[in-house]
C-alpha positions as CSV (number, residue, x, y, z in Angstrom):
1,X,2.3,24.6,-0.1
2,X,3.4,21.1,1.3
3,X,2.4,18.0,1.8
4,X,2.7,16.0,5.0
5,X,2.2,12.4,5.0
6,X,2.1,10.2,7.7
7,X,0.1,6.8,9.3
8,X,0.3,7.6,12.6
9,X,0.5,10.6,15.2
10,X,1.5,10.4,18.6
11,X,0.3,12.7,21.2
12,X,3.2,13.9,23.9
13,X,2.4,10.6,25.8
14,X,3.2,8.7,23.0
15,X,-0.9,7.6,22.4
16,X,-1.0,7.2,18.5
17,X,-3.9,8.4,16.7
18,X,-4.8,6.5,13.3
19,X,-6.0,7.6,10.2
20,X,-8.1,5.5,7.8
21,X,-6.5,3.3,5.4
22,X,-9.7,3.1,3.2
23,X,-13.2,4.8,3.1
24,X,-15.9,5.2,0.7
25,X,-19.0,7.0,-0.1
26,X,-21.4,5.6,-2.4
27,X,-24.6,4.7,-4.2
28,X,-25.9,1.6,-3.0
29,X,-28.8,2.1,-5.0
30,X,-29.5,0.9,-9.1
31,X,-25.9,0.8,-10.4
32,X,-23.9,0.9,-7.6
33,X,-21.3,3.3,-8.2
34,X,-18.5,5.6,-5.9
35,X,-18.7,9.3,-5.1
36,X,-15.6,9.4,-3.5
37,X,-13.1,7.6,-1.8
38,X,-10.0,6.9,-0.9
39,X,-7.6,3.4,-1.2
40,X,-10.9,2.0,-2.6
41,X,-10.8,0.5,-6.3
42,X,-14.7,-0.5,-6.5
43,X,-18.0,-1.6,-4.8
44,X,-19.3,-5.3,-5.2
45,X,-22.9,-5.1,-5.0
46,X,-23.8,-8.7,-3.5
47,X,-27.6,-8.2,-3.6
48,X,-30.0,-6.2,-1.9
49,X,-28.6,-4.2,1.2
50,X,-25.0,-6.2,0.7
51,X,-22.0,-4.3,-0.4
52,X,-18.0,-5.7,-0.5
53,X,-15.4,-2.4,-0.3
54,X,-13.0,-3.5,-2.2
55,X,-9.3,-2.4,-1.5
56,X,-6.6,-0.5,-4.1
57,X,-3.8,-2.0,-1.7
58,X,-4.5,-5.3,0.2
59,X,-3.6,-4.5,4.1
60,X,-0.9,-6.6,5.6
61,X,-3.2,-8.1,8.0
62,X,-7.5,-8.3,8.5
63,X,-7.3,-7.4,11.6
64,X,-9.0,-3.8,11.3
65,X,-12.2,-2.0,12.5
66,X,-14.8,-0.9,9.3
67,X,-17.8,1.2,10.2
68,X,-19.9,3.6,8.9
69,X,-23.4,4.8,8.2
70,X,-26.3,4.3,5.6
71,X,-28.7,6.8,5.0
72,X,-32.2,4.8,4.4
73,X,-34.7,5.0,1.1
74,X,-38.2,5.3,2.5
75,X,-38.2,8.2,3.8
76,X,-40.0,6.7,6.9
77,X,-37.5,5.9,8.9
78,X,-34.7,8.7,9.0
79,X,-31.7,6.6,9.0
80,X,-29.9,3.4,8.0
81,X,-27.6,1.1,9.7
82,X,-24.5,-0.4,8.6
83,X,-23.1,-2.9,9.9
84,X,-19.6,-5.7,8.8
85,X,-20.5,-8.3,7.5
86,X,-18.7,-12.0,7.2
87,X,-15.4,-12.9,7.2
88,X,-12.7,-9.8,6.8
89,X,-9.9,-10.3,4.2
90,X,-7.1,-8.4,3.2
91,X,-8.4,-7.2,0.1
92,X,-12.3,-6.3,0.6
93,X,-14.6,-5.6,3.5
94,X,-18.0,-6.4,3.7
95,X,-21.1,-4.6,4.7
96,X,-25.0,-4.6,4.8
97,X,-27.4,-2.0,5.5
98,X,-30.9,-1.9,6.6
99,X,-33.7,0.7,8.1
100,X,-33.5,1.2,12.0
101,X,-37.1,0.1,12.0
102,X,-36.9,-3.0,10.5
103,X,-33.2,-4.6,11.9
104,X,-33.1,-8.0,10.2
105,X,-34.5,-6.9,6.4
106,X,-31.8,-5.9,4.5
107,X,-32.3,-2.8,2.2
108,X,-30.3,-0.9,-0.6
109,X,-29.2,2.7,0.6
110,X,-29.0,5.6,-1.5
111,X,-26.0,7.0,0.2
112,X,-23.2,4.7,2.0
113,X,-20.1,5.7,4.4
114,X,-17.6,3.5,5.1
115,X,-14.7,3.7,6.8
116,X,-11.6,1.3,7.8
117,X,-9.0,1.5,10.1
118,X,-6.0,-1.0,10.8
């Protein structure tokens, strides 16, 4: 079997199509702690609801997109929200997440996504 590596793919128009350069599952919860991820060294856990992802490589510029999703832990309110947050750098993203019902209180989530592309 090979391998085939690439950052970006063209369609026959020449529109490129970009892969992420860093995502993360994880705990936000207690310890914070990873499930799985990629290009991501570790989770700073910045208080209640704020998380920094924190890059393996540092990205040439912090000019990217990070989303993602947050899964909520009251059961009430079916999902989370995640949303950047501050200043991006080169070397860590930062995030908060909170219940869809109650927008400006942030909360810990059991279950984080993020994602980043540049």
């Amino acid at each position: 079997m090979s391998t085939i590596k690439v950052d970006t793919i063209q369609t026959s128009a020449g529109a490129g199509q970009y892969t992420a350069k860093a995502w993360a599952t994880y705990v936000g919860t207690g310890t914070v702690s990873i499930t799985a991820s990629g290009n991501v060294s570790s989770i700073t856990d910045y208080g209640a609801g704020y998380y920094g992802v924190n890059f393996t490589s540092s990205f040439s510029s912090s000019n990217y997109s990070a989303t993602g999703d947050a899964q909520t832990n009251d059961g009430n309110d079916g999902r989370g929200r995640h949303e950047p947050q501050g200043t991006y750098s080169t070397s860590q993203t930062r995030v908060w997440t909170c219940a869809i019902r109650n927008i400006q209180g942030a909360v810990d989530s059991p279950r984080v996504m993020t994602v980043v592309t540049l």
